[in-house]
C-alpha angles and dihedrals in degrees: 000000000000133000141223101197115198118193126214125198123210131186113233091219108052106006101240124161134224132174104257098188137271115275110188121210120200115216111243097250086061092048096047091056107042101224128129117268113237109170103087126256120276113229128243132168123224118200115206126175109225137176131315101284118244090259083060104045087048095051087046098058085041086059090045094042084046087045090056098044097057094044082054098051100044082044085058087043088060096254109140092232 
């Protein structure tokens, strides 16, 4: 049997989910005779986790910009942070 494999990309953070290509796999017998497959590729879903997604890169340097800002704020205010 052969196989069209779709890959689908998720975010660890938020769980997100992007189209990550088609990959097709051809069943042995196929690939031991050399002929052409005809009979249409099966479908099957592969789930990878990827990178953070652009959205939560963004929110993460947002929290460290905010983080500095405020130890730099209670450092102006005379707090040992």
């Amino acid at each position: 049997m052969c196989w069209e494999n779709r890959i689908v990309v998720a975010c660890p953070s938020c769980n997100d989910t992007t189209p990550g290509g088609t990959r097709y796999e051809k069943c042995p017998k196929v690939q031991k005779d050399g002929k052409a497959f005809e009979g249409g590729y099966k479908r099957r879903t592969y789930n990878k986790t990827g990178e953070d997604c652009a959205k939560c890169v963004k929110i993460e340097e947002l929290k460290n910009a905010a983080a500095v800002k405020l130890t730099e704020d209670l450092r102006a205010m005379g707090y040992d942070a």
